[in-house]
N, C-alpha and C positions, 0 to 999 in steps of 0.2 A: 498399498504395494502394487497395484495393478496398473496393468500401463494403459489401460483403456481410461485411465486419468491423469493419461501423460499432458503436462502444461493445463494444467484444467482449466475449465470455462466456469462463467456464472452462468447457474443452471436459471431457470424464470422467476425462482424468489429470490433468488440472488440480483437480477436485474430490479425488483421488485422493492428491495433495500435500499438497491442505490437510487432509484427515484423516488423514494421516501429520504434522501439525505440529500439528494441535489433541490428537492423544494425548502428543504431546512437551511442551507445555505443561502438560499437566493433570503429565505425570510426574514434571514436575521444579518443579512448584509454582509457576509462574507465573500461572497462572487465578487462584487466591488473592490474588497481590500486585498488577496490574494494576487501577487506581483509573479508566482513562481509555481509551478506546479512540477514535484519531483515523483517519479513513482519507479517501483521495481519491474524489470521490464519480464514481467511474466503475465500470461495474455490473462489471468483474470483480476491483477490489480489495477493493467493499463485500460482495462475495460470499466472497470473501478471508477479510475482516474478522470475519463473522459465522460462518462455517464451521470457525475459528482459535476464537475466543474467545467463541461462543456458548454456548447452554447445551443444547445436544442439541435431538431430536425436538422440535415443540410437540404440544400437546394442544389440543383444543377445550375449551374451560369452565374453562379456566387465565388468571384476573385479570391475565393480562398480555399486550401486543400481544406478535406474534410479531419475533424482526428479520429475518428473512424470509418469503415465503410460498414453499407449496410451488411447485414448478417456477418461481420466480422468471427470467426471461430465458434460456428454453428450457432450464433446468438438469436440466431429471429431477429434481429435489432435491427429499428431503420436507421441510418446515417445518421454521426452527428458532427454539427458544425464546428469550427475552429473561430467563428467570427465573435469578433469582439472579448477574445478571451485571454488569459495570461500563455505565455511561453510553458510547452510540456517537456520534461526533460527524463528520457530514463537512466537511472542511474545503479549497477550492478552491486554498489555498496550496500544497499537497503533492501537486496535479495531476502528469502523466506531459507529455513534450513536446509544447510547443502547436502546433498548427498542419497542414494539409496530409495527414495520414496520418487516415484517418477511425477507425481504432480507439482515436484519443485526442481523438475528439469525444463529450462527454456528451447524455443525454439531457434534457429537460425534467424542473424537481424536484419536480412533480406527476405525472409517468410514472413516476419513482421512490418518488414518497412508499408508495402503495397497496401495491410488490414491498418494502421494507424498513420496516415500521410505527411499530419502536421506535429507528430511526437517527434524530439532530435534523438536521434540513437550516436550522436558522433561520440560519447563518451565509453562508448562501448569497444573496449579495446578487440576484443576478439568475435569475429562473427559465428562461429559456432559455440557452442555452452560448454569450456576447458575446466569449470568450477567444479561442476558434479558429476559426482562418481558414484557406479553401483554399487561398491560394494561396503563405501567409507560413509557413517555420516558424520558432518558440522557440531561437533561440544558445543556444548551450552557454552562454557567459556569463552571461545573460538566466536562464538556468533555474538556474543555482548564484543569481544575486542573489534570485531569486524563493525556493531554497531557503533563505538565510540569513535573509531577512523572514521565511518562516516560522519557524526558530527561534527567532526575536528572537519572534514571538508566542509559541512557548512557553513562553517564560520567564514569560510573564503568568500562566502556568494556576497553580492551587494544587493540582493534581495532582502528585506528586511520581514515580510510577510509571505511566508512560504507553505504551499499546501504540500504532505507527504503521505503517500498513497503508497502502504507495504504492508505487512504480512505481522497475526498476531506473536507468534514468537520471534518475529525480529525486536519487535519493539521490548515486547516483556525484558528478553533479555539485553536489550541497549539501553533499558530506561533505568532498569534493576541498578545497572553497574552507574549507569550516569545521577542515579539517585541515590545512592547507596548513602549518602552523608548528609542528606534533607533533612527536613523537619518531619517528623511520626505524619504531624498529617497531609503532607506534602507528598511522601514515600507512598502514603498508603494510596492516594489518588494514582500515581499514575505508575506507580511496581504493579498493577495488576493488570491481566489477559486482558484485552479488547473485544469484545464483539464483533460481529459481521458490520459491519459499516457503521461502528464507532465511531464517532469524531471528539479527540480531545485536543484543548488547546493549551500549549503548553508555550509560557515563556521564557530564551534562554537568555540572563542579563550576567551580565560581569556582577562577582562575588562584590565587589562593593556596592552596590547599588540594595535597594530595598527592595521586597517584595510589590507584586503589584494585585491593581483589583481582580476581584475572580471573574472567569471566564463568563462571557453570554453566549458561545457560541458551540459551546459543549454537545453532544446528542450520544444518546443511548445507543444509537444502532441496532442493530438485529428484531426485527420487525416480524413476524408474532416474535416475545420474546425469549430469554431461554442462552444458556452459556453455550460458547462457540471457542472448542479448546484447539490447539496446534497439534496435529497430528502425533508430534511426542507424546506431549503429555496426555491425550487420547488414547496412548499407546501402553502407558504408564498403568493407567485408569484401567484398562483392561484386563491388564496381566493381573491388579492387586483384586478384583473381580472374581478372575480365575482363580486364586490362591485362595480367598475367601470362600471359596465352594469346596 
């Protein structure tokens, strides 16, 4: 609840996670087939996103913006390059829970454009953050329906291999509802919280089609490791804490 974690940053292990999952990428050939990279446009998933699937250092006098600048939102972090890399898109559909906790209020997309050069923010209807409110927060329900509109937009992209960089109770709750009717061990794999830099890979085929092989490009995330809950249900977790005493 405190605003001195307003839009919050990756703190050093946090950057520390995401270059333990951008070597995992490059390792097992993921950087190569990744055509799209979508992420929520709050400064610690876009920082996430570029850190994951950037393209190393920048250089000055290198034809291409950077998609970071250095020390972007107090990170220490040196510049990283956009070269050689997929299209970065932020998208407000795959925001983290609305409402009330000021670490999932965004910044203005002119405060952002200048720290991320080569992310497109044109999908971004409004330049200041009309989504979240102090004193309202985002249903569970409200944020699974809000995740399945998002997938219903993916379907439109002609992207076929698409990297998505967002928030663990978006997904829980978008995956929940999008898997609600899978198979037990299907449900179980990806109904559950994600870690700090998670990576699952999940495939979405038309209902006729068969299943396919398992993923190789999976990663546990959260480096030492150790559960990484959504501020809810951290919240949740408290209170039954407190009553138990």
């Amino acid at each position: 609840m405190s605003y001195d974690l307003f839009d919050a940053h990756l703190t050093p292990l946090g950057w520390n996670q995401v270059d333990n999952l951008h070597k995992h990428v490059q390792a097992c050939g993921l950087s190569k087939r990744v055509e799209l990279v979508i992420t929520s446009p709050l400064l610690r998933t876009m920082q996430t996103a570029v850190g994951v699937f950037g393209g190393g250092a920048y250089s000055d006098g290198i034809d291409v913006p950077p998609l970071m600048v250095a020390n972007a939102g107090n990170s220490n972090h040196p510049a990283i390059s956009s070269l050689n890399c997929p299209p970065f898109i932020a998208v407000e559909l795959c925001r983290e829970h609305l409402g009330v906790h000021p670490c999932d209020k965004r910044r203005s997309v002119s405060e952002y454009r200048p720290l991320f050069p080569a992310i497109d923010f044109s999908l971004i209807e409004n330049e200041d953050d009309i989504l979240w409110t102090p004193d309202i927060r985002e249903k569970n329900e409200e944020v699974a329906s809000r995740g399945l509109k998002f997938l219903n937009w993916l379907w439109t992209r002609k992207e076929k291999e698409i990297a998505i960089v967002t928030h663990s109770g978006f997904l829980f709750h978008t995956l929940s509802a999008f898997g609600s009717d899978c198979h037990p061990s299907v449900k179980s794999e990806i109904c559950t919280h994600f870690a700090n830099c998670e990576l699952r890979s999940v495939i979405i085929v038309d209902r006729s089609l068969m299943g396919s092989d398992s993923s190789t490009t999976n990663y546990p995330g959260k480096i030492p490791q150790g559960p990484d809950l959504p501020s809810d249900i951290a919240d949740e977790k408290q209170s039954e804490k407190g009553a138990s005493k």
